[in-house]
C-alpha positions in Angstrom: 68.4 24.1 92.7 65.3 22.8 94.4 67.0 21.4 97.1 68.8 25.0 98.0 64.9 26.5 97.4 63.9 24.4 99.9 66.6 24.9 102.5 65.6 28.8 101.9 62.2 28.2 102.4 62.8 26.3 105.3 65.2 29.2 107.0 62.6 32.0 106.2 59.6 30.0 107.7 62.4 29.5 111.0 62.8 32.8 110.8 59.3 34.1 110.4 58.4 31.9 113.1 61.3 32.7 115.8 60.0 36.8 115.4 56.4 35.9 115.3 57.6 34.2 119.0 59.7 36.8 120.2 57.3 39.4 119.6 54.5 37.8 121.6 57.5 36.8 124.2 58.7 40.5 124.6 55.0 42.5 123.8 52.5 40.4 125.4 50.6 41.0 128.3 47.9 40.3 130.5 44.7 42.3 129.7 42.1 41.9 132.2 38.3 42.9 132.2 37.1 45.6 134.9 36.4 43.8 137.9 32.4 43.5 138.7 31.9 45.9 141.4 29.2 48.0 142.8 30.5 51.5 142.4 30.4 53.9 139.5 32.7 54.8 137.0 32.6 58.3 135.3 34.2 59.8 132.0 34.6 63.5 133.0 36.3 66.8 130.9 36.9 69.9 132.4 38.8 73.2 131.2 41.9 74.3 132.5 44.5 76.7 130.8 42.5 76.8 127.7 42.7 73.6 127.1 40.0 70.8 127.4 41.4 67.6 130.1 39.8 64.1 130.4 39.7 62.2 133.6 38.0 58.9 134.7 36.9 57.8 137.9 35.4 55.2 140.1 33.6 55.8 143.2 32.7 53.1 145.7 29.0 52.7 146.2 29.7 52.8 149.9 31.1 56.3 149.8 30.5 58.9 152.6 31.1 62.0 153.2 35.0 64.0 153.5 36.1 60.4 151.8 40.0 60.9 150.9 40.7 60.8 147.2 43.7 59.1 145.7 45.1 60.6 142.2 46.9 57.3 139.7 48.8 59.6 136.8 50.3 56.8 134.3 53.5 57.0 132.2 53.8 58.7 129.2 51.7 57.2 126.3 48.4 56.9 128.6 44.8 57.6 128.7 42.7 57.4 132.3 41.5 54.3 130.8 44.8 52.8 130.3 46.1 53.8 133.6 43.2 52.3 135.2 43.7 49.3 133.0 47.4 49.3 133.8 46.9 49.1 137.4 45.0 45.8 136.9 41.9 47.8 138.3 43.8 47.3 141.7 42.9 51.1 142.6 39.7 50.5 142.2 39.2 47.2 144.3 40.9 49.2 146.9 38.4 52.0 146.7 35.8 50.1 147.1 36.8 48.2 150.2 38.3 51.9 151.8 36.1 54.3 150.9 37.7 56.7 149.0 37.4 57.9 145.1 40.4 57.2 143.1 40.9 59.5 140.2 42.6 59.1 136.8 43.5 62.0 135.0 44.9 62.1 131.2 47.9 63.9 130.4 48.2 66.5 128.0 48.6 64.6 124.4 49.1 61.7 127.2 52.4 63.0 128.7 52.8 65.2 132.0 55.3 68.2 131.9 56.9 66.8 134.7 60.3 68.8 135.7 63.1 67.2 133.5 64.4 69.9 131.2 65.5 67.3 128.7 62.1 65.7 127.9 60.9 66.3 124.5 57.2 65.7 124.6 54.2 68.2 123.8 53.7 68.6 127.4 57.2 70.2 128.7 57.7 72.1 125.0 55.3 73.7 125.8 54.9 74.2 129.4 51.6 72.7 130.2 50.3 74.1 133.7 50.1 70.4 135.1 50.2 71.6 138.7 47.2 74.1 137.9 45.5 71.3 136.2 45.8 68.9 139.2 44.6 71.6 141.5 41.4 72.0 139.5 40.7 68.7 139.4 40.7 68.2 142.9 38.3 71.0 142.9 36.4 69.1 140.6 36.2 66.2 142.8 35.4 68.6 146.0 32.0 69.5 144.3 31.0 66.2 142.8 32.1 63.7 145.4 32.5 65.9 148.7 35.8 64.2 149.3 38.5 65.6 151.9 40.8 67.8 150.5 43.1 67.2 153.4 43.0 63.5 152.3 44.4 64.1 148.8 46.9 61.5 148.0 48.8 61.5 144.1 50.5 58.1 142.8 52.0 57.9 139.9 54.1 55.6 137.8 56.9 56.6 135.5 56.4 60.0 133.9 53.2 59.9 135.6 55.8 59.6 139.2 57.9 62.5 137.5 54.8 64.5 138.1 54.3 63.3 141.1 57.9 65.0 142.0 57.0 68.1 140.5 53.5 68.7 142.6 55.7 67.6 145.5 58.4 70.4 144.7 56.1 73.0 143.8 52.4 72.4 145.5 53.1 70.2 148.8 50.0 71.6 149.9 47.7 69.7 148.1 49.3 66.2 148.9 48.3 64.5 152.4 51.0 61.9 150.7 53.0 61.0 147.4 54.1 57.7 145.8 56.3 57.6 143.3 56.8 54.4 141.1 59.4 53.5 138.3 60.9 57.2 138.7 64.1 59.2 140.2 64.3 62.2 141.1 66.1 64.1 138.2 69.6 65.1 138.7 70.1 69.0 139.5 71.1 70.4 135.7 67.9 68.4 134.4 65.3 69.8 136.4 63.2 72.7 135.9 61.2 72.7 139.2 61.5 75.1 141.7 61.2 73.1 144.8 59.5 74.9 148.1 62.0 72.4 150.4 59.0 71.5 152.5 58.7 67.8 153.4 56.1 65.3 152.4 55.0 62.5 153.4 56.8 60.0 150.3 56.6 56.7 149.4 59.2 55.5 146.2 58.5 51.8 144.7 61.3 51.2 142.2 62.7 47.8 140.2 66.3 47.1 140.8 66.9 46.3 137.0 64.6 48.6 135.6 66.1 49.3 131.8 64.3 52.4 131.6 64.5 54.2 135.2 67.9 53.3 136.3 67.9 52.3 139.9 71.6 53.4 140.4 70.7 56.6 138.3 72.2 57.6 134.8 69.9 58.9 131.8 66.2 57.6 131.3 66.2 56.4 127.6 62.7 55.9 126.2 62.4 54.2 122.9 65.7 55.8 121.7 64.7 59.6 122.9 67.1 60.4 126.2 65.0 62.5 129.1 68.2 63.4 130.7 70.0 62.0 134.0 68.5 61.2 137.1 69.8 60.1 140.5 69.9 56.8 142.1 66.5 55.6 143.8 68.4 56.1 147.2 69.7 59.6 146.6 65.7 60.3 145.6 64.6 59.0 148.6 67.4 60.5 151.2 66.3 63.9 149.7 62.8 63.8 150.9 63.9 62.0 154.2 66.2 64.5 155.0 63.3 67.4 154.0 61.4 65.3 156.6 64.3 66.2 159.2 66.1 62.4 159.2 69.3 62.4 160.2 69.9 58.6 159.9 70.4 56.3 157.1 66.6 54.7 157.9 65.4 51.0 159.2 65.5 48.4 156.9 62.0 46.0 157.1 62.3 42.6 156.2 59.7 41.0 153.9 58.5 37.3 153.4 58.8 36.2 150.0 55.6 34.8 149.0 56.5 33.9 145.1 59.7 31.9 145.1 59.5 31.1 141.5 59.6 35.0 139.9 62.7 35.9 140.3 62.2 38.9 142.7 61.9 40.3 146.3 60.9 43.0 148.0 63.7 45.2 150.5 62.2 48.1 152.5 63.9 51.0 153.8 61.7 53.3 155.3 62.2 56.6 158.1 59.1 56.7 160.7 59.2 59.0 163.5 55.7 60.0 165.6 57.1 63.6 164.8 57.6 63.6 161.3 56.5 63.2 158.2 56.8 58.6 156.9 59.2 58.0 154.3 60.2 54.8 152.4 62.0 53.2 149.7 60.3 50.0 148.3 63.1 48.5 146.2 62.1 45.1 144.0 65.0 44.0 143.5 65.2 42.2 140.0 62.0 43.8 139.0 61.7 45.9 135.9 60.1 49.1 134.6 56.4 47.4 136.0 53.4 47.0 138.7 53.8 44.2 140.8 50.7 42.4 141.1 50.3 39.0 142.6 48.9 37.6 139.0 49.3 39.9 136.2 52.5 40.4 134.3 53.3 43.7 132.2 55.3 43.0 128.9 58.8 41.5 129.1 60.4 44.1 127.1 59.8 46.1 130.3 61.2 44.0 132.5 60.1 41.3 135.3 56.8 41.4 137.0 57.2 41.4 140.5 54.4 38.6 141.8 55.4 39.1 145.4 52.9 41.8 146.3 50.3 44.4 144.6 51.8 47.6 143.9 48.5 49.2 144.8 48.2 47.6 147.8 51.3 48.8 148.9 50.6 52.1 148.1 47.5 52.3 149.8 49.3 50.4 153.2 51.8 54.0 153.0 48.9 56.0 153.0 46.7 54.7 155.2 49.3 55.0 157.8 48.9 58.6 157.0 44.8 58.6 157.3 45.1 57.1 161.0 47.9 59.5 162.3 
């Protein structure tokens, strides 16, 4: 009798211990402090649609005047701090060294009612003026920054990049450019934008085995709650090339790996004509539902982190090309 205690001590103690592992394994991930730099970071609410919105910002202490402003929206679940924080601070580095203001806005109940019909969050139910909101906010920015508004640039990542789709359906006029991370564009019966069919310029970053955004397109499953089907990263990023007035299948741009040990690389496909308006595809292929970033790694459950480049930094490459046109 004591030996078979034993042995069924032993096995719950192995069993304890192999979660206890495989929770840190899947869940953990690299939290950084703010970097030490000399601009300012503000906490800011405004009122829009009768209801009260947060955003955060950081604004380079060498800022002048008409500086462009760049818009992060984060995936569903996040604050401006948490966006900020889940862009490793990248953004801001970048804003420093550029000169613009990067902004990070807070969804309603931290969701954006992006266009997919089948979402079920607070923010879709109940049809949360998003486009409105982003609009007023750049307004806000106008009067307390004096940035460009024909320098308005939106990123965003996940349901955060859904949005991003939806402001570039519905409101092209606000965006000088888009990028869209770790989203598709949702398939026609799932969509409840109303697109203008004007062309923008687009960049699209997505992870060729990303669990959650599926990279040859099906339905976008979210902690067991289905947001409906989208289509594959190349049918999202033909649509906007074709807007753009593309009539071929795009030039494919190698890139060095510089991280042979992660397990990913970097294929470009991107449409750039003098005439029209830039469009690429940034595909990691073997990353998951993440932001690269050269150092920092998002939790495994999500997927690989792409080490070969800075999400952010690729970002801000697309839309700088826009800037010096």
């Amino acid at each position: 009798m004591k030996l078979a205690l034993k042995i069924l001590l032993v096995i719950a103690v192995v069993i304890v211990a192999t979660a206890a592992f495989a929770r840190y394994w899947y869940l953990s991930w690299d939290e950084i402090a703010p970097p030490e730099l000399p601009g300012v970071v503000e906490n800011g609410v405004l009122q829009h649609d009768g209801q009260q919105r947060q955003w955060l910002s950081y604004a380079p202490a060498s800022l002048g005047q008409q500086a462009p402003l760049l818009i992060f929206l984060r995936g569903s679940g996040s604050d401006g701090a948490m966006a900020r924080a889940g862009s490793y601070y990248s953004f801001d580095v970048l804003a420093e060294r550029e000169g613009f203001v990067v902004v990070y806005p807070t969804g309603f109940e931290r969701h954006w009612n992006d266009c997919r019909a089948a979402a079920t969050y607070a923010a879709n139910l109940n049809k949360i003026d998003d486009v409105g909101f982003v609009r007023r906010l750049i307004a806000e920015m106008k009067t307390r920054y004096d940035i460009d508004p024909e320098q308005v640039f939106v990123a965003g990542m996940s349901n955060g990049g859904h949005m991003v789709y939806r402001l570039a359906y519905e409101a092209p006029d606000l965006l000088a450019g888009a990028a869209v991370l770790m989203a598709n564009l949702p398939v026609e019966n799932n969509s409840e934008c109303k697109p203008a069919g004007e062309p923008v310029p687009i960049v699209l970053l997505t992870g060729t085995e990303d669990a959650i955004n599926p990279y040859a397109g099906g339905d976008v499953v979210v902690f067991g709650e289905n947001r409906g089907a989208v289509q594959s990263s190349r049918a999202s990023a033909d649509y906007w090339a074709k807007l753009a007035g593309y009539a071929d299948a795009g030039e494919r741009v190698n890139r060095p790996e510089t991280d042979v040990e992660d397990g990913t690389a970097i294929e470009i496909l991107e449409w750039a004509e003098t005439d029209k308006m830039p469009v690429t595809l940034i595909s990691i292929v073997g990353g998951g539902h993440t932001f690269p970033n050269p150092v920092y790694s998002a939790p495994r459950i999500l997927g690989a982190t792409s080490h070969e480049a800075d999400a952010a930094e690729l970002v801000w490459a697309f839309f700088e090309r826009i800037v010096q046109r």
